[in-house]
C-alpha beads as a LAMMPS data file, in Angstrom:
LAMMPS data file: protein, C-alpha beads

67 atoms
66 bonds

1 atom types
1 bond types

-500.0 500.0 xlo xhi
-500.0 500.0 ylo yhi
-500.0 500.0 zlo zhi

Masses

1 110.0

Atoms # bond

1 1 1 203.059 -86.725 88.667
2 1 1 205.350 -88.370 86.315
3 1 1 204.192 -91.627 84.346
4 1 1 206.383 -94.156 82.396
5 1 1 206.591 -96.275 79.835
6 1 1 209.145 -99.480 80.177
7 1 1 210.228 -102.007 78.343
8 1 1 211.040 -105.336 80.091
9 1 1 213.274 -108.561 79.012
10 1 1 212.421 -112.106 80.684
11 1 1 215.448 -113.960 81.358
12 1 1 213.494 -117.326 80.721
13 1 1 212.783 -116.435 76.715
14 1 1 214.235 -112.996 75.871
15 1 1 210.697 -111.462 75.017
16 1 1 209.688 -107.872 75.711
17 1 1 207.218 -106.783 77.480
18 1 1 206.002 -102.814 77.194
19 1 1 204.443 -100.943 79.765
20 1 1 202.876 -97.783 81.766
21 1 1 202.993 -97.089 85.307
22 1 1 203.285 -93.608 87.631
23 1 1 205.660 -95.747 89.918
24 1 1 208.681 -98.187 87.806
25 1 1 209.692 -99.310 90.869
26 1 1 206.554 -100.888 92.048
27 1 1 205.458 -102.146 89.251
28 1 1 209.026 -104.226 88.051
29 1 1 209.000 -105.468 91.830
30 1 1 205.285 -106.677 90.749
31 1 1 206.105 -108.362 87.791
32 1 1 209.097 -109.953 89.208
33 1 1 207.191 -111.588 91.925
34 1 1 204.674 -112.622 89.593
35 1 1 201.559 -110.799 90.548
36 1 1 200.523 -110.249 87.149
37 1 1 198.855 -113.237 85.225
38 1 1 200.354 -112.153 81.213
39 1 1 204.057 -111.986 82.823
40 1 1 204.374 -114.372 85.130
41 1 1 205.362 -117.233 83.579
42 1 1 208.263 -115.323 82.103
43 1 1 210.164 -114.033 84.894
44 1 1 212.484 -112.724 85.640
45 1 1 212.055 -109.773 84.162
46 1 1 215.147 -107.080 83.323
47 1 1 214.570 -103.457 82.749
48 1 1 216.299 -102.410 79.439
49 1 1 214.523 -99.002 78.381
50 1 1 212.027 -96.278 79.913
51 1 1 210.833 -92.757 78.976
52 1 1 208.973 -90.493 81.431
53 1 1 206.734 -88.057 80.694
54 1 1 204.474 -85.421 82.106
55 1 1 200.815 -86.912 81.727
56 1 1 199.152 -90.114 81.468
57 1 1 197.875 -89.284 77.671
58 1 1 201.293 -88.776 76.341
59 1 1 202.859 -91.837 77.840
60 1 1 199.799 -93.682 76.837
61 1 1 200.192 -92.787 73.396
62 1 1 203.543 -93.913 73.207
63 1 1 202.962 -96.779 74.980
64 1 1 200.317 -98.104 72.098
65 1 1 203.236 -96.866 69.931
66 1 1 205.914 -99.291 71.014
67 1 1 202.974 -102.615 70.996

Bonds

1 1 1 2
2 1 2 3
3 1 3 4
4 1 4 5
5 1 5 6
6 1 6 7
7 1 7 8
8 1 8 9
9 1 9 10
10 1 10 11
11 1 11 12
12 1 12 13
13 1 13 14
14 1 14 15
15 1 15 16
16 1 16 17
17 1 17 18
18 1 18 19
19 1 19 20
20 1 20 21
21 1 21 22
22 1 22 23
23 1 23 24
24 1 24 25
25 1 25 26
26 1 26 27
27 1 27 28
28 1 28 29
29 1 29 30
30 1 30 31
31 1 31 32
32 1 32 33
33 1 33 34
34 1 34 35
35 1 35 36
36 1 36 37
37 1 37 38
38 1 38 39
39 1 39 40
40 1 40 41
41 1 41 42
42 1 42 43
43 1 43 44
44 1 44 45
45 1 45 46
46 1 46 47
47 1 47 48
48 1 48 49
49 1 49 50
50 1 50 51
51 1 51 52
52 1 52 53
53 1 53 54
54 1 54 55
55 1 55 56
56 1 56 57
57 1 57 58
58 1 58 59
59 1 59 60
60 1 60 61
61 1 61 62
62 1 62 63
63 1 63 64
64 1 64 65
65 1 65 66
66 1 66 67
């Protein structure tokens, strides 16, 4: 299984927001239909980077890395 770590843009304000998921596609759909609390008042949100990598612990680690 492959696991991420993204990097999302809101089109309201510009921030970033980082993240992990196994599934990029779900979870962007998610935070663009506001199903998480911390994003959704900040949508749209627009992909701008990712990574993959081959287990959770390394894309956890880089995911503290990037916050």
């Amino acid at each position: 299984m492959k696991y991420f770590v993204y990097v999302l843009k809101s089109h309201v304000d510009g921030r970033f927001y980082k993240g992990m998921t196994n599934d990029i596609k779900r979870r962007i759909y998610e935070h663009n239909i506001g199903k998480h609390k911390s994003t959704r008042p900040y949508k749209p949100w627009e992909l701008v980077y990712q990574e993959s990598f081959d287990s959770r612990i390394e894309a956890r680690s880089r995911e503290k890395y990037l916050k």
